[in-house]
KOLRO-823864 format. One record per residue: x, y, z of N, C-alpha, C, O in turn. Coordinates in steps of 0.2 Angstrom, whole numbers, plus 5000, padded with zeros to 4 digits. Example, Ala and Ser with C-alpha at 12.3 -4.5 7.8 and 13.67 -1.06 7.14 Angstrom:
BEGIN
506649725039506249785039506649845039507149835042;506449895035506849955036506450005039506750065040;
//
This chain:
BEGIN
549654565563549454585570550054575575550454525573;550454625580550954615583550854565588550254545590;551454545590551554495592551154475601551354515605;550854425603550354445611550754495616550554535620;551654485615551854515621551954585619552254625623;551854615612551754685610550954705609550654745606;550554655614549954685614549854735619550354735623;549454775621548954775615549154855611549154915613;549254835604549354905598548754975601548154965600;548855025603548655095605548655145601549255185601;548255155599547755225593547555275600547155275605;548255335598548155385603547755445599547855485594;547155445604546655525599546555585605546255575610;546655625603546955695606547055755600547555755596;546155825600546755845596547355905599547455955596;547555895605548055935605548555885607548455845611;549155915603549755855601550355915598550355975595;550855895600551355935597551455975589551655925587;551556015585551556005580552256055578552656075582;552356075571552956145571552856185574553256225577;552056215573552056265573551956285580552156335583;551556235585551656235593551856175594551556125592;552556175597552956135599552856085606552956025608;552656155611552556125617551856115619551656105625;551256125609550456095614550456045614550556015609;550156015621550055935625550755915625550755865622;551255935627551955895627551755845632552155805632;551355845637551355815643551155765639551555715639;550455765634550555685631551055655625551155595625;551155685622551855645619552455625625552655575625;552655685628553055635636553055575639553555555642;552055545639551855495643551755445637551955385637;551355475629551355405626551855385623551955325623;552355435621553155415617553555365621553955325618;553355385630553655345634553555235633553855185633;552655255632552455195633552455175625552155115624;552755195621552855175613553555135615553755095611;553855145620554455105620554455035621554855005618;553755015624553654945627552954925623552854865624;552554955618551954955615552054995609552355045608;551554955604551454975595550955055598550455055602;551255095595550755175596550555205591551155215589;549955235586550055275583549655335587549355325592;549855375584549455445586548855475580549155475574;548355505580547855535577547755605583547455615588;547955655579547655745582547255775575547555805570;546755775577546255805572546255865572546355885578;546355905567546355965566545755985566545355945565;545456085569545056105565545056135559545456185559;544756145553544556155546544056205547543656205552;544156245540543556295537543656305530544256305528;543256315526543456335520543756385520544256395517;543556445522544056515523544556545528544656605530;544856465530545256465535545856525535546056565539;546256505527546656555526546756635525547256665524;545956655525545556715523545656735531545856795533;545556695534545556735543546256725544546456765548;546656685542547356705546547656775543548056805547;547456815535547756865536547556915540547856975540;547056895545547056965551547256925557547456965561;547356865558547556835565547956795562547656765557;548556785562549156755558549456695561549956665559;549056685567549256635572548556575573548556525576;548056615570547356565572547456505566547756505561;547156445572547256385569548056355564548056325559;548556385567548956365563549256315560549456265563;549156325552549356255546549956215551550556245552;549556125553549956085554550156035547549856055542;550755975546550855945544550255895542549855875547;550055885536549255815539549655745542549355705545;550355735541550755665541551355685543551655735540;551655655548552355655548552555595555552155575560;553155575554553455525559553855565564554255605562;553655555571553855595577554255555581553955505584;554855575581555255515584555055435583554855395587;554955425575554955365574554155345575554055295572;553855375577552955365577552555385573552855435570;552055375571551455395564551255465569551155475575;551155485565550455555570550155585562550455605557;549555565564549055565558548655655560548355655566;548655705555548155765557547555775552547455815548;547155705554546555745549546155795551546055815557;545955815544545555885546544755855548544555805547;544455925551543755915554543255965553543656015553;542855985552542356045549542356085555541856065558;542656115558542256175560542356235561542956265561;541756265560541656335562541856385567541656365572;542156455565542356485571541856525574541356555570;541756515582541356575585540556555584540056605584;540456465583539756445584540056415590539856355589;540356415595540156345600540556275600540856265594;540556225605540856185602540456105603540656055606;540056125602539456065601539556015594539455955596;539556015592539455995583540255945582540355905578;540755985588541655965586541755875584542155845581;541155835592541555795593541155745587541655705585;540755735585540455705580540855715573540955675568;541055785572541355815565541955775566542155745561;542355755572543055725574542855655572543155615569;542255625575542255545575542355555567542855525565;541955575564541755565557542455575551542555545545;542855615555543555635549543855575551544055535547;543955545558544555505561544255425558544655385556;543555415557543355345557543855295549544255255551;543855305546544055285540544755265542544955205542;545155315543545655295547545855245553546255205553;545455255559545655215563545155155560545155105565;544955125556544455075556545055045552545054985551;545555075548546055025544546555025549547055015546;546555045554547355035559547054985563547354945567;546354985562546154925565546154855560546254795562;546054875557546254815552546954765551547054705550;547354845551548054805551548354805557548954825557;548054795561548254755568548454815573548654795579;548354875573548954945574548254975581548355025584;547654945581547354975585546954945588546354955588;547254905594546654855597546354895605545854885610;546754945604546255005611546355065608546855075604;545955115609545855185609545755235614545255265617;546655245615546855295620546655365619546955395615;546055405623545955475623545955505624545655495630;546255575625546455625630545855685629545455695624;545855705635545055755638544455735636544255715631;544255735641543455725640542755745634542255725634;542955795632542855825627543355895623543755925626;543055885615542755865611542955785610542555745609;543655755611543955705609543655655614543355605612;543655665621543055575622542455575621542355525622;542055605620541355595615541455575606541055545602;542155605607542055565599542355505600542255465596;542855495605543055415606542655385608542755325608;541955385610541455355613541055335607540655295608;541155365601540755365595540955315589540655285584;541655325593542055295588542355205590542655175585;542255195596542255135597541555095598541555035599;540855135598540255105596540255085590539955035588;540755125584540555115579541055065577540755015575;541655055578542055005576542154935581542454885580;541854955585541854905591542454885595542654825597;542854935597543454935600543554965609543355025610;543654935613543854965619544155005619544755005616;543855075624544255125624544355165631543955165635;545055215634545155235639545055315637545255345631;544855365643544955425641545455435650545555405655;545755505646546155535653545955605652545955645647;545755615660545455675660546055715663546555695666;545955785661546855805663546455885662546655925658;545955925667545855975669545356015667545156055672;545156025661544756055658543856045657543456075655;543855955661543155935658542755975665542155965666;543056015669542556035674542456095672541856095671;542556145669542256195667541756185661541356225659;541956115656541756125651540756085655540256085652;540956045660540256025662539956095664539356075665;539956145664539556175667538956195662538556235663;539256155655538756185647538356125648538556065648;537856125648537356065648537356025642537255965643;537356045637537355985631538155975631538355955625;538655985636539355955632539455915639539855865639;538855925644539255895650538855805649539155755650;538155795647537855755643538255705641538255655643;538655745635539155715632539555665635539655605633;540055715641540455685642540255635648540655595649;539655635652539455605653539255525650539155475654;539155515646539055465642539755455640539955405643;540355475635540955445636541255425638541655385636;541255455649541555425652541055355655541455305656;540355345657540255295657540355245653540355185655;540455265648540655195641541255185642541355125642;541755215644542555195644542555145647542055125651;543255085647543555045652543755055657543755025663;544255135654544455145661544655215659544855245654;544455235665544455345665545255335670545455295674;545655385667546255385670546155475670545855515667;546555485677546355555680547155575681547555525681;547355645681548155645683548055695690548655725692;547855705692547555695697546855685702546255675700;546955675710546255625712545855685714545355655716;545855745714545455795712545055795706544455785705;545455795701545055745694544855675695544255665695;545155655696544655565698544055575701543555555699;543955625708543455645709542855665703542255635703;542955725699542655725695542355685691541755685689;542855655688542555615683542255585685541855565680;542155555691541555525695540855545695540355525692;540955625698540355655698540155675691539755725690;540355645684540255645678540055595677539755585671;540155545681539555465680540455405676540455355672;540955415678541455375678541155315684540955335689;541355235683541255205688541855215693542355225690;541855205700542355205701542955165701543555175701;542555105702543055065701543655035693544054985692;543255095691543455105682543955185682544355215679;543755195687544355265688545055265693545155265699;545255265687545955265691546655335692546755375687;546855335696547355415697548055405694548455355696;548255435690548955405687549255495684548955525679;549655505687549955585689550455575682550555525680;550655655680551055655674551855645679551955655685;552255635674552855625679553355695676553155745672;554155675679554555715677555155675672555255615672;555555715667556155685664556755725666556955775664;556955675672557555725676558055715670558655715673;558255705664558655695659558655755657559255785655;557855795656557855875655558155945659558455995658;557655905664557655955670558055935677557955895682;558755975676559155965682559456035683559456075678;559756045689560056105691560756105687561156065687;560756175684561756205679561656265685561256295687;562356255687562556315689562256375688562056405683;562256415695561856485695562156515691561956525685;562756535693563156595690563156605683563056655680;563256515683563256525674562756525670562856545665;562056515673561456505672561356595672561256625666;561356615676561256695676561656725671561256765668;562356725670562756745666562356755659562356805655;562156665657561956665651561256715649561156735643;560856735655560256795652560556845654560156855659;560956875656561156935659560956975665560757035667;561056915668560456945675560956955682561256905685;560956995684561557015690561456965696561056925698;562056965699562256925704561756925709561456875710;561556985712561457005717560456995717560156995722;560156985711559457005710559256935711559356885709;558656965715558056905717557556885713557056915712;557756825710557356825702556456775701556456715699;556156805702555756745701555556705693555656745689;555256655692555156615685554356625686554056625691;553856615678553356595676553356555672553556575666;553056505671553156465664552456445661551956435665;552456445656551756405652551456445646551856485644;551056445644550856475639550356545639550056565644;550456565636550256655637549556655636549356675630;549156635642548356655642548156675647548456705651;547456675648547556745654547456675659547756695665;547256605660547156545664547856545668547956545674;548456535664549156545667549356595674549756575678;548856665674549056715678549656745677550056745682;549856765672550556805673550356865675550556905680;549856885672549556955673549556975682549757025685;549256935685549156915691549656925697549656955702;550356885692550856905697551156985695551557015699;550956995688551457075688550957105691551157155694;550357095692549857135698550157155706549957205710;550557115706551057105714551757145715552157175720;551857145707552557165708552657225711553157235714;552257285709552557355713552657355721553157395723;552157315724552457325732552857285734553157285739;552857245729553657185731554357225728554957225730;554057265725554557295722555057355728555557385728;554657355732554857405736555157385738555757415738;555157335742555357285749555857265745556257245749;555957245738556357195735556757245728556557225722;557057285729557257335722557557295718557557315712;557757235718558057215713557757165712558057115710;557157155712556657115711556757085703556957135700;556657035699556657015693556156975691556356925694;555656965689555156915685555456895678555656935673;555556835679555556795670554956765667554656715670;554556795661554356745660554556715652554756745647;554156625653554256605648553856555645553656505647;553656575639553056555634553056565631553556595628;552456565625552356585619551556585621551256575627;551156605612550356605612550356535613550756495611;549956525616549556455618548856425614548556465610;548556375615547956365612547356395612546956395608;547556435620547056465625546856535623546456575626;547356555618547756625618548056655618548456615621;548356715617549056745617548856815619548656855616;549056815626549056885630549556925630549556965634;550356915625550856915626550757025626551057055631;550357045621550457125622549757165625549557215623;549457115631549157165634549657115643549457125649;550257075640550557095647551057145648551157175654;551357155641551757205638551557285640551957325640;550957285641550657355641550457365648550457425651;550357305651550257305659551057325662551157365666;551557285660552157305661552357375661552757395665;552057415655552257475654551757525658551957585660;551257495660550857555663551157575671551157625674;551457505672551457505682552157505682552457485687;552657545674553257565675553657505676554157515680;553557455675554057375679554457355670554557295667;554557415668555157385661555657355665555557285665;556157385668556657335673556657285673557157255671;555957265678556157205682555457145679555257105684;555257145672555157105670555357085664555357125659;555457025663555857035655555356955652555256895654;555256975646554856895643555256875639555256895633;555756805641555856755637555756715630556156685626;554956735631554756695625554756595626555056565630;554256575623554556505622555056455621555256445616;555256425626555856365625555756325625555156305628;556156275621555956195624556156155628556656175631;555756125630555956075638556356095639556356145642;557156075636557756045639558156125637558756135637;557756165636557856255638557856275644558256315646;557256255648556856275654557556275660557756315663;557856205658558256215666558756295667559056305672;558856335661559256375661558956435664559256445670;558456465663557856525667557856485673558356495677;557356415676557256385682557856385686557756415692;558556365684559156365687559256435690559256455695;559256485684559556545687558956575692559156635694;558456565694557756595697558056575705558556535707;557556625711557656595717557056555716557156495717;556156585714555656545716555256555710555256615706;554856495708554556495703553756515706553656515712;553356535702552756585703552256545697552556525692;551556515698550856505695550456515698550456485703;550056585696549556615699549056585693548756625689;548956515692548456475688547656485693547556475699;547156495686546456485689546556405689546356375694;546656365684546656305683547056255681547156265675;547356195685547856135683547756085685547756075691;547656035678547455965680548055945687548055945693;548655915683549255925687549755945684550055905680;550056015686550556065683551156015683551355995689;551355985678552155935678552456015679552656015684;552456055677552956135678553256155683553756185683;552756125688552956115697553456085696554056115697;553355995695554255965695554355985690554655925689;554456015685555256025682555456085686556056085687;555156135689555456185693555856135700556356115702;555256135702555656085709556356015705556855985708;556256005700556955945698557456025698557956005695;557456085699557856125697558056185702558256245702;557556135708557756145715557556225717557956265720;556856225713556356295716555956265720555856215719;555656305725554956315727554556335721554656355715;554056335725553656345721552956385725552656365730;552656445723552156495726551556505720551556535715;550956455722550356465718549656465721549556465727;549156445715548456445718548356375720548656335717;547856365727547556315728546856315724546356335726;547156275719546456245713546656185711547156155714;546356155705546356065705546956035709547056035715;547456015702547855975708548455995710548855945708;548656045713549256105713549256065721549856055723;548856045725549056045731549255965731549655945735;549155935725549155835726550255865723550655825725;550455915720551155905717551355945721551855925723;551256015725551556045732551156035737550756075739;551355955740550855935744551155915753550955875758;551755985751552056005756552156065760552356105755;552256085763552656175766553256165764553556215761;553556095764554256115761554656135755555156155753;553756135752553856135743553856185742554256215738;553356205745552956305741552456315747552256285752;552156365743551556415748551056375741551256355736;550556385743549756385741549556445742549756475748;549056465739548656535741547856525739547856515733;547356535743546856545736546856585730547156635728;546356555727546356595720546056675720545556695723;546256705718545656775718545856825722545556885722;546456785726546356845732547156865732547656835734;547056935728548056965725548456985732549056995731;548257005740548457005744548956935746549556925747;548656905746548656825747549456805745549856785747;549356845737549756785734550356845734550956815735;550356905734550956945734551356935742551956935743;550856925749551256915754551556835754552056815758;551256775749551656715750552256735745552856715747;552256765740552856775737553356825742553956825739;553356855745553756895749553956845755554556835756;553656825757553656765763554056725760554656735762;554056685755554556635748555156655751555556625754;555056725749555956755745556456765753557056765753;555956775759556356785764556356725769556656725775;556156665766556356605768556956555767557256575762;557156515770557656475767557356405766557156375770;557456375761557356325758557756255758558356255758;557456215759557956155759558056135752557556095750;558556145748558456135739558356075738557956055734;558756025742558955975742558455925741558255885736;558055945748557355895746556655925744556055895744;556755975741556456005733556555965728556155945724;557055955728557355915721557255835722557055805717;557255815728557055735730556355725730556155665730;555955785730555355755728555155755721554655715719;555555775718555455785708555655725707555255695703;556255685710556455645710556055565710556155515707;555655575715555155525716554455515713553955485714;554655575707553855575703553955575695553755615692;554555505692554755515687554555465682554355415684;554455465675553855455670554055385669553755355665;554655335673554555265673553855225679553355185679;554055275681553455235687552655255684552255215683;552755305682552155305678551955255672551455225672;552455255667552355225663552255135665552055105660;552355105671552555065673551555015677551254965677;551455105679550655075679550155095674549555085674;550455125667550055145663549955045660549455015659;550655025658550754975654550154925658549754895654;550154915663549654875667549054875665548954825662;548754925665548054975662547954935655547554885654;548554975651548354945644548354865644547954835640;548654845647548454745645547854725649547454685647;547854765655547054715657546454745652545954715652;546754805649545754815647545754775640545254765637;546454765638546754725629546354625632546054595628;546554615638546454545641545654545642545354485641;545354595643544854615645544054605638543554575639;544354645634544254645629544354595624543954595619;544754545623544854485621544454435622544254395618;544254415629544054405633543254375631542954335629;543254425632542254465627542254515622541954565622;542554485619542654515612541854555610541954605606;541354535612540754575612540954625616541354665614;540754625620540954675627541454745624541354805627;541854735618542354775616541954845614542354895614;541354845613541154875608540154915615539954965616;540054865618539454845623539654925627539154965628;540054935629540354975635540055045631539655085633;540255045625540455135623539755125621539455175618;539455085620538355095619538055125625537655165625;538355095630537955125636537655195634537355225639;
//
């Protein structure tokens, strides 16, 4: 068992997690736990989905469910990928019980050899109803973080049930924004079990390089007014959205440029019906897709851009915001979860409602014939960096470890509720 000031050892379960083949899904939580592995024992568990004819479906989608490692060490940490039963295109009712059931064996020996005295969960479902299942059964205290997705998914009555029931069992509901704390409230979290704890930024990645050289390196002319999109290619991101805007900005703006940069995501891969949007409204020119980069790629596109652009229907809290802003953009998007808690100023960006393409093509126009204070763009990025975070996470994990020793019954009492 590690030693009381290396308590308490954290079993992180999430199945979205970094792997080869998607590099950048969930990087926000490898960011925040790899951080907190610096000061705490962590292992990681990302459950895979399975099917017996999984390999039969990829030769017509060559990207679904793509083969991870089941084992490997990520930066010196365990990340375990057991498999889980399910089926494509029934629903996802059935997931989070198939998850408890693949991960139990496992975590119940990481509990044994001391490696798991809490269980850290990310979203509220599939993965915190099976963390709810899963510390009933093994009798272990556990936390979930809610990070954007649990309010659409309440809207199914048997998953909202669910997540109802996990977050009342948790010790502590951690929200990354208070738009989601709200939530998970009106999901039956106590309140005073719910706490607000934002993703932060790694100004070590994301800082401004020189424009010139920044432009030089994609070939983008001196003179051209360039905006950025970042995240993954689905249709929730909105890129489609802003190339909706571009012909009349185009007018007013000839030298207009969009970048964007991503890959298929979890969510989806819209990459060639943007392609074809591109081609229909004639904007070969003045859009160009970068493709996916890694973090500490981003600042080269973000540096050479004048303004970064997310016409998102939904985000818990866009960390995308500050790495654009550590790289000294504004920022122009929708007012939905918590985009207004991260540009939660005029001096940052425009907000626009969601739905409405007027809206968002005159704030992008407005953006571009603005002058910006870069300076304190970047000082706000500056003020939301992942020590401070990790400084109140570490808090968290020792009182509900203190908590949980305490009443050693109690460890186990909470996730029966």
């Amino acid at each position: 068992m590690p030693p009381l000031n290396q308590r308490p050892a954290l079993a992180v379960l999430s199945t979205l997690f970094p792997s080869a083949p998607e590099p950048v899904a969930g990087i926000f939580i490898k960011e925040r736990m790899f951080r907190v592995a610096r000061h705490l024992p962590v292992t990681v568990i990302s459950p895979q989905p399975w099917f017996p004819l999984l390999s039969l479906v990829r030769r017509f989608r060559p990207n679904y469910r793509p083969e991870r490692a089941r084992f490997e060490q990520m930066d010196g940490i365990e990340v375990h990928r057991p498999r889980f039963f399910a089926l494509p295109g029934v629903g996802r009712q059935f997931d989070a019980f198939a998850i408890a059931l693949a991960v139990r064996g496992l975590l119940g020996r990481l509990k044994r050899e001391g490696r798991a005295d809490i269980l850290d969960v990310h979203f509220g479902y599939p993965d915190g109803y099976a963390g709810h299942l899963l510390a009933k059964w093994l009798k272990l205290p556990y936390l979930i973080t809610v990070r954007g997705k649990e309010e659409r998914l309440s809207r199914q009555p048997p998953l909202r049930e669910r997540m109802q029931r996990a977050l009342r069992g948790a010790h502590r509901v951690i929200s990354v924004s208070s738009s989601l704390r709200d939530v998970a409230m009106g999901l039956g979290a106590a309140p005073e079990q719910a706490i607000f704890v934002g993703n932060g930024i790694d100004l070590d990645k994301f800082y401004p390089v020189p424009r010139d050289g920044a432009r030089r390196s994609l070939g983008i002319p001196d003179d051209a007014q360039v905006l950025v999109s970042v995240g993954g290619i689905g249709e929730r991101k909105g890129f489609h959205r802003v190339i909706e805007c571009l012909p009349a900005l185009v007018k007013a703006h000839p030298k207009l440029l969009l970048l964007i940069v991503g890959g298929p995501s979890p969510e989806g891969d819209w990459t060639e019906r943007l392609r074809q949007q591109v081609d229909a409204l004639g904007l070969q020119s003045h859009v160009r897709f970068l493709g996916p980069l890694p973090p500490d790629g981003l600042r080269v596109p973000l540096s050479a851009s004048d303004l970064f652009v997310l016409a998102t229907s939904y985000e818990g809290w866009a960390n995308v915001f500050l790495e654009a802003m550590a790289c000294r953009l504004p920022v122009v998007s929708t007012l939905v979860g918590g985009n207004a808690e991260v540009v939660c100023r005029g001096d940052l960006g425009i907000l626009v409602p969601f739905g409405e393409p007027a809206a968002l093509q005159d704030a992008i126009a407005r953006a571009l014939s603005m002058t910006w204070d870069r300076d304190a763009i970047r000082r706000h990025a500056e003020e939301n960096t992942w020590d401070q975070r990790v400084e109140m996470l570490l808090r968290i994990f020792r009182a509900v470890d203190e908590e949980a020793r305490a009443a050693p019954v109690s460890a186990g009492a909470a996730a029966a509720k």
